[in-house]
PDBQT receptor file of N, H, CA, C and O in Angstrom, charges set to zero:
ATOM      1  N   UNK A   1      -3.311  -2.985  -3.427  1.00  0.00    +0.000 N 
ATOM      2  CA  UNK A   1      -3.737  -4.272  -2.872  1.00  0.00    +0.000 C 
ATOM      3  C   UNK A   1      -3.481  -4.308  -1.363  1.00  0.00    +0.000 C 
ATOM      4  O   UNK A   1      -4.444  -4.651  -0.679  1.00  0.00    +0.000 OA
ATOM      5  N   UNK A   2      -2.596  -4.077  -0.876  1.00  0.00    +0.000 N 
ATOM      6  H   UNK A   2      -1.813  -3.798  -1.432  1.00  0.00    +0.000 HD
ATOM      7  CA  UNK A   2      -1.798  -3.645   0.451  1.00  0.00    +0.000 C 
ATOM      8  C   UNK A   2      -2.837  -2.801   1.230  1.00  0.00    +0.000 C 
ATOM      9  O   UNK A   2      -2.996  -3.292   2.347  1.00  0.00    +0.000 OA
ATOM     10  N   UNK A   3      -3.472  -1.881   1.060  1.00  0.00    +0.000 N 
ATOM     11  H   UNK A   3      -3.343  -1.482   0.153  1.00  0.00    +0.000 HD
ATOM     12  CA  UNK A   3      -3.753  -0.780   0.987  1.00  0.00    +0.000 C 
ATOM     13  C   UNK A   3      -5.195  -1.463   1.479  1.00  0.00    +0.000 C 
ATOM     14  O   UNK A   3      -5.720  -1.246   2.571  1.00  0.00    +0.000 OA
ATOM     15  N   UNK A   4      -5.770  -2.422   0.333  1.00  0.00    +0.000 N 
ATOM     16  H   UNK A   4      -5.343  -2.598  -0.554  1.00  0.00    +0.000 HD
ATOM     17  CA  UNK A   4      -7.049  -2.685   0.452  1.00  0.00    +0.000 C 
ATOM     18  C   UNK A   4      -7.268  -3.510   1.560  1.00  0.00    +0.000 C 
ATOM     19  O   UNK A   4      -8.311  -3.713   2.181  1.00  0.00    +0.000 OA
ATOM     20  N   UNK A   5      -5.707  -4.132   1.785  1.00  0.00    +0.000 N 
ATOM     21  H   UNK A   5      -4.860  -3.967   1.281  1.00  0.00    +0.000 HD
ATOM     22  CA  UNK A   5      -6.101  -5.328   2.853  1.00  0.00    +0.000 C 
ATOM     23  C   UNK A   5      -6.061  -4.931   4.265  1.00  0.00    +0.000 C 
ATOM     24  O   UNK A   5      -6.531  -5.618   5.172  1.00  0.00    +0.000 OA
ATOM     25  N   UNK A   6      -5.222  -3.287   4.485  1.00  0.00    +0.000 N 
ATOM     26  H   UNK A   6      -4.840  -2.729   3.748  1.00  0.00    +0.000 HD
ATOM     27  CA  UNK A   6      -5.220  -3.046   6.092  1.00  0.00    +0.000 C 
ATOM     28  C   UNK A   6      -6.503  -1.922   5.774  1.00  0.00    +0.000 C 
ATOM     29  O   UNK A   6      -6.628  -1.206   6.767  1.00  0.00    +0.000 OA
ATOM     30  N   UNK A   7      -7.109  -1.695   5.109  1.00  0.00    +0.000 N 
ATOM     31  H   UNK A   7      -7.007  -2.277   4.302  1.00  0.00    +0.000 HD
ATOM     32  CA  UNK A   7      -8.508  -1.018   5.401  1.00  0.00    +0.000 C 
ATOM     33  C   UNK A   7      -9.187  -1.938   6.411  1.00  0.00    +0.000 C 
ATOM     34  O   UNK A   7      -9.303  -1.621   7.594  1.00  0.00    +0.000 OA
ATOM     35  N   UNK A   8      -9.694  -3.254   5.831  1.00  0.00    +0.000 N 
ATOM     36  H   UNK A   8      -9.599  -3.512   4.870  1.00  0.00    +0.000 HD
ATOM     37  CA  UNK A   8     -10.543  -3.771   6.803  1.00  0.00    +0.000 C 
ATOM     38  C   UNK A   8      -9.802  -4.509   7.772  1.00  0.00    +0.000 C 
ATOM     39  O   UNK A   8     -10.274  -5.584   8.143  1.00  0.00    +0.000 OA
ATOM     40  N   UNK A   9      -8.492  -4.025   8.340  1.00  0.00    +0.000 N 
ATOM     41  H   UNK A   9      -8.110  -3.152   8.038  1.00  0.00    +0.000 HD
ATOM     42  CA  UNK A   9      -8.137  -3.903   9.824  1.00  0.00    +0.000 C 
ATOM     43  C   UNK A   9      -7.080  -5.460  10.024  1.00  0.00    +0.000 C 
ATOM     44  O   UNK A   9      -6.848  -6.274   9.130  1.00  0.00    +0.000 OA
ATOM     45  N   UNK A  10      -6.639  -5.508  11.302  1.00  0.00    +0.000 N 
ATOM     46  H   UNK A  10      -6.827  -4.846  12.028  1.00  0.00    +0.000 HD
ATOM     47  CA  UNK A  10      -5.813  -7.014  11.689  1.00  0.00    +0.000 C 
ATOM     48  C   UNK A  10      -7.023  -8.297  11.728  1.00  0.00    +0.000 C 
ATOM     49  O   UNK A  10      -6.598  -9.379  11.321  1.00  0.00    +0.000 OA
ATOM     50  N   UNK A  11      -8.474  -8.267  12.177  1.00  0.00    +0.000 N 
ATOM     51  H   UNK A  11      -8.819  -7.388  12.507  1.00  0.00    +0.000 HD
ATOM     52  CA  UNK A  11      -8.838  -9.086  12.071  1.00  0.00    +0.000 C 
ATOM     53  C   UNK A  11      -9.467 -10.145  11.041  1.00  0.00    +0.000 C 
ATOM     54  O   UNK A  11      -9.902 -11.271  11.284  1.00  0.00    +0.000 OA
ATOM     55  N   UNK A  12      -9.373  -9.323   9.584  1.00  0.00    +0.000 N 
ATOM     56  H   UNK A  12      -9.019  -8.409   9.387  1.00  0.00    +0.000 HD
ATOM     57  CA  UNK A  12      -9.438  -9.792   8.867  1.00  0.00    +0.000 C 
ATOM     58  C   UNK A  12      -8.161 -10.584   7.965  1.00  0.00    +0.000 C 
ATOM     59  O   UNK A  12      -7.453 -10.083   7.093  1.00  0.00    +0.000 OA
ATOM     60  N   UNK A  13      -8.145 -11.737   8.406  1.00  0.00    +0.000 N 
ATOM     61  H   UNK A  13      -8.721 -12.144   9.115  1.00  0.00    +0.000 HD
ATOM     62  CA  UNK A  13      -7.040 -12.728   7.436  1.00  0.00    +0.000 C 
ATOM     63  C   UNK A  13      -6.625 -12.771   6.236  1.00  0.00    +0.000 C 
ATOM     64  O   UNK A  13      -7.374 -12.348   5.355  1.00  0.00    +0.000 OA
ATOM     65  N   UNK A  14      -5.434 -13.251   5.925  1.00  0.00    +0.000 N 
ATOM     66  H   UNK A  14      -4.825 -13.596   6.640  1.00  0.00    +0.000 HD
ATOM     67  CA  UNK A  14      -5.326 -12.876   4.345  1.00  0.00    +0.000 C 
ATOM     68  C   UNK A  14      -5.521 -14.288   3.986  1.00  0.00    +0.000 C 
ATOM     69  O   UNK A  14      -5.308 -14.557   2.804  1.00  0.00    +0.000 OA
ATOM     70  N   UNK A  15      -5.940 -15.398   4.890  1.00  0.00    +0.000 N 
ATOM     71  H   UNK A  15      -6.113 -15.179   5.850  1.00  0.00    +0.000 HD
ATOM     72  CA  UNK A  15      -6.850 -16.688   3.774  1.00  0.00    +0.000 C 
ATOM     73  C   UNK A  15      -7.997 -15.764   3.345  1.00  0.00    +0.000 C 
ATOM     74  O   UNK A  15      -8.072 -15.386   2.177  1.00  0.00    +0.000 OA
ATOM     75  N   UNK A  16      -8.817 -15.427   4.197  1.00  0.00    +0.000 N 
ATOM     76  H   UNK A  16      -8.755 -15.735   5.146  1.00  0.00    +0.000 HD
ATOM     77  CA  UNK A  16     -10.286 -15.273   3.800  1.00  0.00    +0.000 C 
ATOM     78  C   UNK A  16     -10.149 -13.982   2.841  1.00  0.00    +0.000 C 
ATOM     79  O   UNK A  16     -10.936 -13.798   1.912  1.00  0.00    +0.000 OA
ATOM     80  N   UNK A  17      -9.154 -13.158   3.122  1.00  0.00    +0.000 N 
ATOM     81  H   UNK A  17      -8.515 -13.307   3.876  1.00  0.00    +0.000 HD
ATOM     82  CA  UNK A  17      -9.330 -12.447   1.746  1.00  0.00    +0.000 C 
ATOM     83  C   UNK A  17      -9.097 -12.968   0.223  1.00  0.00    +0.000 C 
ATOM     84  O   UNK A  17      -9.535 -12.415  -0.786  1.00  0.00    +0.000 OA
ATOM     85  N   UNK A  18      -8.460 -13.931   0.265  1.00  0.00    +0.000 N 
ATOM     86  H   UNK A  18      -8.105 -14.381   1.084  1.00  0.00    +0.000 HD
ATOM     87  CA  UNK A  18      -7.867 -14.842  -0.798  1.00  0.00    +0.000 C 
ATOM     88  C   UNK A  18      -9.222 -15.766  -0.881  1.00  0.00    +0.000 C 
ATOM     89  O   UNK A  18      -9.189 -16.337  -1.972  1.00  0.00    +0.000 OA
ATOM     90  N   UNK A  19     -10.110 -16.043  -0.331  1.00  0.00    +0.000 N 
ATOM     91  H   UNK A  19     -10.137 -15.579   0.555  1.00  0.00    +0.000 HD
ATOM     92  CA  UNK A  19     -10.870 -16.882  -0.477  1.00  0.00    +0.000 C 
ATOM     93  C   UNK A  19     -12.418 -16.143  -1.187  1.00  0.00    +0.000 C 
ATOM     94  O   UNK A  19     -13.422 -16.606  -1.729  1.00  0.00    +0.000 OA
ATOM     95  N   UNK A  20     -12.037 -15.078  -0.905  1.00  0.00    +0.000 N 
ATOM     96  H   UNK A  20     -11.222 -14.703  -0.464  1.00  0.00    +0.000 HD
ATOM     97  CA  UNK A  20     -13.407 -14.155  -1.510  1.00  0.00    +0.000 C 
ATOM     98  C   UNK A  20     -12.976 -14.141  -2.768  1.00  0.00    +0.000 C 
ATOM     99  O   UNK A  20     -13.500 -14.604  -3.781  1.00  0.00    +0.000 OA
ATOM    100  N   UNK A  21     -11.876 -13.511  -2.599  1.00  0.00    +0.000 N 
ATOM    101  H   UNK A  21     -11.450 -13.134  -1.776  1.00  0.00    +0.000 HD
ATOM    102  CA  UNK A  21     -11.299 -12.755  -4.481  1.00  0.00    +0.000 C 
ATOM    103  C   UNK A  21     -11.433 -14.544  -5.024  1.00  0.00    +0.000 C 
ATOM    104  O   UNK A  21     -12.132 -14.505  -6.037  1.00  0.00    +0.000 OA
ATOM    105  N   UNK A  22     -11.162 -15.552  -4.825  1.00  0.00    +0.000 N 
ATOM    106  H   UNK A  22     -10.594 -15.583  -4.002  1.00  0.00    +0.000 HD
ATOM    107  CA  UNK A  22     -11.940 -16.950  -5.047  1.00  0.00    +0.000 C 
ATOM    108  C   UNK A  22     -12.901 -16.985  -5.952  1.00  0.00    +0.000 C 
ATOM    109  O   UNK A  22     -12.943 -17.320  -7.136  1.00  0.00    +0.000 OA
ATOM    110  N   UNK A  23     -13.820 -16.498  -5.035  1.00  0.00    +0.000 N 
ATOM    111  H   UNK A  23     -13.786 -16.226  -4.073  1.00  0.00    +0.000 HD
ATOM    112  CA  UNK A  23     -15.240 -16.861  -5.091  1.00  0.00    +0.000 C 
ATOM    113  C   UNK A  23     -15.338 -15.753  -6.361  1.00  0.00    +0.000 C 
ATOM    114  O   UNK A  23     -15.856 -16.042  -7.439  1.00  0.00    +0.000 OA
ATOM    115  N   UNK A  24     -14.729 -14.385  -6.038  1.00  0.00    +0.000 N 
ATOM    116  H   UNK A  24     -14.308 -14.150  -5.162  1.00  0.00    +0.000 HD
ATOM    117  CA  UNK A  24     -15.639 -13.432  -6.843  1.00  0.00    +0.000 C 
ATOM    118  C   UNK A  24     -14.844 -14.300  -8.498  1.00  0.00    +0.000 C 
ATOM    119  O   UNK A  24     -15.656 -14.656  -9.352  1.00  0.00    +0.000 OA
ATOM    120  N   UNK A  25     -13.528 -14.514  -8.731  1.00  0.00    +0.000 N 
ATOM    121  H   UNK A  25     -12.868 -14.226  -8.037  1.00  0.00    +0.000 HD
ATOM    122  CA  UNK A  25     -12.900 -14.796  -9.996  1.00  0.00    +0.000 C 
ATOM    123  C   UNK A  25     -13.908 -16.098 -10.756  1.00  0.00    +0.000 C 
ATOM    124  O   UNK A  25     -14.488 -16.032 -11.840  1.00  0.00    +0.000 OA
ATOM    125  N   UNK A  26     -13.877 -17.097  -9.912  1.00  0.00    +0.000 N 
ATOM    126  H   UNK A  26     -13.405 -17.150  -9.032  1.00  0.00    +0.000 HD
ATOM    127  CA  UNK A  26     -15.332 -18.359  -9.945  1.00  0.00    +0.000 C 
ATOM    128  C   UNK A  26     -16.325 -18.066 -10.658  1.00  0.00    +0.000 C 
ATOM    129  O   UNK A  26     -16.562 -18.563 -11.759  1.00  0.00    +0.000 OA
ATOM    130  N   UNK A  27     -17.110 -17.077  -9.982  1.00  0.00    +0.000 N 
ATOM    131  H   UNK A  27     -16.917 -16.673  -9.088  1.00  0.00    +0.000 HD
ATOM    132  CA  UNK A  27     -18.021 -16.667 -10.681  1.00  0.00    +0.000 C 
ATOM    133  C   UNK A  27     -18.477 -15.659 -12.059  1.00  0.00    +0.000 C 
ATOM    134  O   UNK A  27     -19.466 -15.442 -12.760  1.00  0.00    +0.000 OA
ATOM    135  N   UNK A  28     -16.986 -15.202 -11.914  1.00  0.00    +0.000 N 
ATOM    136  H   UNK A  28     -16.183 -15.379 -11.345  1.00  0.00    +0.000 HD
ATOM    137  CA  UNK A  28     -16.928 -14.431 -13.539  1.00  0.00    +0.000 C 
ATOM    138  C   UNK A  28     -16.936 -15.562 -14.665  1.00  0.00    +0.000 C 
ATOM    139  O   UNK A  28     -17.813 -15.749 -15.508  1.00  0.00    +0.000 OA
ATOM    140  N   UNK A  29     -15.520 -16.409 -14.442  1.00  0.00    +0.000 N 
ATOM    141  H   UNK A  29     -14.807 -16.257 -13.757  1.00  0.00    +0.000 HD
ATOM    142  CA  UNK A  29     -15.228 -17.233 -15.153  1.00  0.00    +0.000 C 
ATOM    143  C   UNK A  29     -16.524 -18.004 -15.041  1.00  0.00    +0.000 C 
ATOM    144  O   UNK A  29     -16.604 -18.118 -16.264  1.00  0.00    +0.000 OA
ATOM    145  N   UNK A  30     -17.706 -18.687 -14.575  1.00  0.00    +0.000 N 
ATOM    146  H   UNK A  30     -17.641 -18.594 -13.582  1.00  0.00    +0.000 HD
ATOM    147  CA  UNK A  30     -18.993 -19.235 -14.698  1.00  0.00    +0.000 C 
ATOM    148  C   UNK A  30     -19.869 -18.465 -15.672  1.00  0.00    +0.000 C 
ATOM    149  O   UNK A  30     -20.441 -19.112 -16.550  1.00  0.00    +0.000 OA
ATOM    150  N   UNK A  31     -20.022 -17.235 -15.611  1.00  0.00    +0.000 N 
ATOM    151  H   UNK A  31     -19.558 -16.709 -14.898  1.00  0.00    +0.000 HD
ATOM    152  CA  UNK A  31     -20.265 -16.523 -16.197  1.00  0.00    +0.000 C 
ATOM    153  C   UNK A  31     -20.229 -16.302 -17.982  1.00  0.00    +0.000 C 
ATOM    154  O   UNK A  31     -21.038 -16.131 -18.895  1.00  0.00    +0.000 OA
ATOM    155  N   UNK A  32     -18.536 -16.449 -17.765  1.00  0.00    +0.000 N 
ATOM    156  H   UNK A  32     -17.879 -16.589 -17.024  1.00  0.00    +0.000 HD
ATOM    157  CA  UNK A  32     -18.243 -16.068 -19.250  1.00  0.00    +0.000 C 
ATOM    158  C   UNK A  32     -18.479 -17.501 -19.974  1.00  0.00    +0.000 C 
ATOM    159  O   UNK A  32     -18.960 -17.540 -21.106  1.00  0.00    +0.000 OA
ATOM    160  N   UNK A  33     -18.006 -19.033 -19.054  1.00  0.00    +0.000 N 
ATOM    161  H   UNK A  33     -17.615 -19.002 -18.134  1.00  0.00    +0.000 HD
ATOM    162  CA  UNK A  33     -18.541 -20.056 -19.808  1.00  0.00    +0.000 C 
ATOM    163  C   UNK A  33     -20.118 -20.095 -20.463  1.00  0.00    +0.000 C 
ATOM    164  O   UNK A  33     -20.281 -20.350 -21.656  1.00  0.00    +0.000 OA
ATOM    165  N   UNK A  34     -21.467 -19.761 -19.378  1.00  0.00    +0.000 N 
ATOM    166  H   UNK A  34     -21.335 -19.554 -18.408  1.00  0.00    +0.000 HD
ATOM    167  CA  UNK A  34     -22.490 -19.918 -19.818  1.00  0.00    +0.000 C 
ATOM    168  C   UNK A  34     -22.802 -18.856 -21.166  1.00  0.00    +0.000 C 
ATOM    169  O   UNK A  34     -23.449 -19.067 -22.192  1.00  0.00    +0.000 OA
ATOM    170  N   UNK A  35     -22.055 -17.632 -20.702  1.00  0.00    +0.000 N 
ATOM    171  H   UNK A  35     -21.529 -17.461 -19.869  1.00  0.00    +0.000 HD
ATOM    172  CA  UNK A  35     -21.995 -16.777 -22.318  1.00  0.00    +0.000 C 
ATOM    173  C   UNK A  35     -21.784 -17.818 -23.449  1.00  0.00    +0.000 C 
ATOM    174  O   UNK A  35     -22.613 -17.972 -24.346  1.00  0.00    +0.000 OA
ATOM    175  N   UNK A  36     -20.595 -18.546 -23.359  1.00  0.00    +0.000 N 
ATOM    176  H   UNK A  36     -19.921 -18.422 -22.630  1.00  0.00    +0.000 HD
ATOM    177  CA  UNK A  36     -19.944 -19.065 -24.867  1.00  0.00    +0.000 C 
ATOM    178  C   UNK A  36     -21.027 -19.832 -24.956  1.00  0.00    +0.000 C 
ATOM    179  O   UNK A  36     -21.518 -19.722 -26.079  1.00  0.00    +0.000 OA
ATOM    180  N   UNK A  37     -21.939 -20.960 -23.887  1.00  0.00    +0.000 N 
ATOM    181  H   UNK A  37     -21.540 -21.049 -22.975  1.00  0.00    +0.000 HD
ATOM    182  CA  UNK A  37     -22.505 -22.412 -24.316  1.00  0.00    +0.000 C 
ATOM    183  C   UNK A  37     -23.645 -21.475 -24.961  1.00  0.00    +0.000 C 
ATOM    184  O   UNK A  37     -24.251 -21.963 -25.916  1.00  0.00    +0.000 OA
ATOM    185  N   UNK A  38     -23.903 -20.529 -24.653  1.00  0.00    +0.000 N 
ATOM    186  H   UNK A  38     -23.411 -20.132 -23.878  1.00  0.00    +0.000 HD
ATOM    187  CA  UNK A  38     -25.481 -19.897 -25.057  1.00  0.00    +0.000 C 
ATOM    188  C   UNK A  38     -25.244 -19.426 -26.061  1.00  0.00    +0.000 C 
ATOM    189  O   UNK A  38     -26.126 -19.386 -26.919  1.00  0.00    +0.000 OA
ATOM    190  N   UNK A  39     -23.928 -18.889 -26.313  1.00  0.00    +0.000 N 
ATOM    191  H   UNK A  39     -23.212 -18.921 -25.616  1.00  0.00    +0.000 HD
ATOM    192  CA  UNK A  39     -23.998 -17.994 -28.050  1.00  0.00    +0.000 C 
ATOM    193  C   UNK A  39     -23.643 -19.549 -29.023  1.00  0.00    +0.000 C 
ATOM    194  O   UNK A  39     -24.131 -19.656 -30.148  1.00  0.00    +0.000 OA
ATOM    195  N   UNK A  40     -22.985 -20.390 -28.582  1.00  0.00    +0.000 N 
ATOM    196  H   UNK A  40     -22.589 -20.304 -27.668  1.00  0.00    +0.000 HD
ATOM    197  CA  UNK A  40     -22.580 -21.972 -29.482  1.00  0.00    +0.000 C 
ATOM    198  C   UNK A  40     -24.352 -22.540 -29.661  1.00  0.00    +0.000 C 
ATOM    199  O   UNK A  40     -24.805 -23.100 -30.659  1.00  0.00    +0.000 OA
ATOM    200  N   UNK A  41     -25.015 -22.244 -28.562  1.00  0.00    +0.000 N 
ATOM    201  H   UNK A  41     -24.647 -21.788 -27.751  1.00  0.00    +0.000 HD
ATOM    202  CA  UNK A  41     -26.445 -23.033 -28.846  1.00  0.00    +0.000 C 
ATOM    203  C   UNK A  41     -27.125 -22.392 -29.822  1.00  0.00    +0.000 C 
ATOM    204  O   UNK A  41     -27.837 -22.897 -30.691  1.00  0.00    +0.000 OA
ATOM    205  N   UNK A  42     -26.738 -20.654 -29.538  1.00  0.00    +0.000 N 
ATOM    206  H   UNK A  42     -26.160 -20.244 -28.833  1.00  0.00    +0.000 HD
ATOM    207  CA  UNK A  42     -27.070 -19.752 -30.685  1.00  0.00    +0.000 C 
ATOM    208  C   UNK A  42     -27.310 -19.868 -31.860  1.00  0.00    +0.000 C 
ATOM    209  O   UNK A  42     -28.368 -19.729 -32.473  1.00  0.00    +0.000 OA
ATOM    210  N   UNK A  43     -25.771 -20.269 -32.369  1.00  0.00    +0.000 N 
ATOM    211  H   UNK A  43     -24.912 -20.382 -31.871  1.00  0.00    +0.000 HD
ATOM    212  CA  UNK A  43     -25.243 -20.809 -33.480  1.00  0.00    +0.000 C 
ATOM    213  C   UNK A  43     -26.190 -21.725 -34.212  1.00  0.00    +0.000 C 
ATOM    214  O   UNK A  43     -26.963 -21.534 -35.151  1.00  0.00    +0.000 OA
ATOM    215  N   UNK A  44     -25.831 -22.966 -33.355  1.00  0.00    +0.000 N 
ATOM    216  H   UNK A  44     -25.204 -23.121 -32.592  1.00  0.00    +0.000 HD
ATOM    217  CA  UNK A  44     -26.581 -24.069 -33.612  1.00  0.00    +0.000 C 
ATOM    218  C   UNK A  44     -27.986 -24.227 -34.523  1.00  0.00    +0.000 C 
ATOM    219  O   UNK A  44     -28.312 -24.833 -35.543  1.00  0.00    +0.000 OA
ATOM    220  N   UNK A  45     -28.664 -23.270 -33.496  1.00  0.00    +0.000 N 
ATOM    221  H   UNK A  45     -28.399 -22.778 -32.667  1.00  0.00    +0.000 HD
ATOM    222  CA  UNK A  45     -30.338 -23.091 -33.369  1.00  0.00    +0.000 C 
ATOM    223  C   UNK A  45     -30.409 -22.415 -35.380  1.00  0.00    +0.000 C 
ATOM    224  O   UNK A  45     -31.202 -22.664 -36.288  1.00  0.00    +0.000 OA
ATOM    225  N   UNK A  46     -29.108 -21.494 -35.308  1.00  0.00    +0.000 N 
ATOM    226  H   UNK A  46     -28.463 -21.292 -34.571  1.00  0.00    +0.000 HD
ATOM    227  CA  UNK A  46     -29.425 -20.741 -36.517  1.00  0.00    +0.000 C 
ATOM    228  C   UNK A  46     -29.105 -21.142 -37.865  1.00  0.00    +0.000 C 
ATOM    229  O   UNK A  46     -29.618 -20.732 -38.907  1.00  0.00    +0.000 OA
ATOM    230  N   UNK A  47     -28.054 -22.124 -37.688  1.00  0.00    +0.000 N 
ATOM    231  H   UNK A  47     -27.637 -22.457 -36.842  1.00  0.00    +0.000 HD
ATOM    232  CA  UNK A  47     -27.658 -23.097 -38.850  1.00  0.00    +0.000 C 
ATOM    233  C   UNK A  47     -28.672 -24.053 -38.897  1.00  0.00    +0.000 C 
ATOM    234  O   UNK A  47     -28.998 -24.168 -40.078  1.00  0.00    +0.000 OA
ATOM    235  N   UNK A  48     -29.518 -25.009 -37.982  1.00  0.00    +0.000 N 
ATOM    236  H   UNK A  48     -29.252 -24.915 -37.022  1.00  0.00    +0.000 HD
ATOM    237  CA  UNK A  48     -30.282 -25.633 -38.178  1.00  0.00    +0.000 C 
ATOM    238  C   UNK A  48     -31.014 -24.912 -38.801  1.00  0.00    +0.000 C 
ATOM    239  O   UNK A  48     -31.081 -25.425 -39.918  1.00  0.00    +0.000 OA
ATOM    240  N   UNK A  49     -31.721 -23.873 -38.775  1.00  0.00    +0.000 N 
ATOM    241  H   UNK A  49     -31.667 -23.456 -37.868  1.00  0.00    +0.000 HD
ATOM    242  CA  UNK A  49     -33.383 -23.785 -39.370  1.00  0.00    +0.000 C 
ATOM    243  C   UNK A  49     -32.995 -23.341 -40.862  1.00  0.00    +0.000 C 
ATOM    244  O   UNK A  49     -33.878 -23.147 -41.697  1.00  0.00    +0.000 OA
TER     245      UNK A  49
């Protein structure tokens, strides 16, 4: 982690690195919610008929 953060040098901050890994965790977790609502609608669709 250390390692990853003086690759891209002193001018890069450790907010904005904290603010990416953010964004990237955000969007997994968005991700895995629309998985569950789509396999639950799944469900749904297949018990109804």
């Amino acid at each position: 982690m250390l390692f990853f953060f003086y690759q891209f040098g002193e001018n890069v901050t450790l907010q904005k690195l904290i603010k990416s890994i953010h964004k990237i965790f955000s969007m997994q977790i968005r991700k895995v919610f629309i998985g569950i609502k789509h396999s639950i609608l799944n469900n749904f669709l297949l018990n109804g008929t």
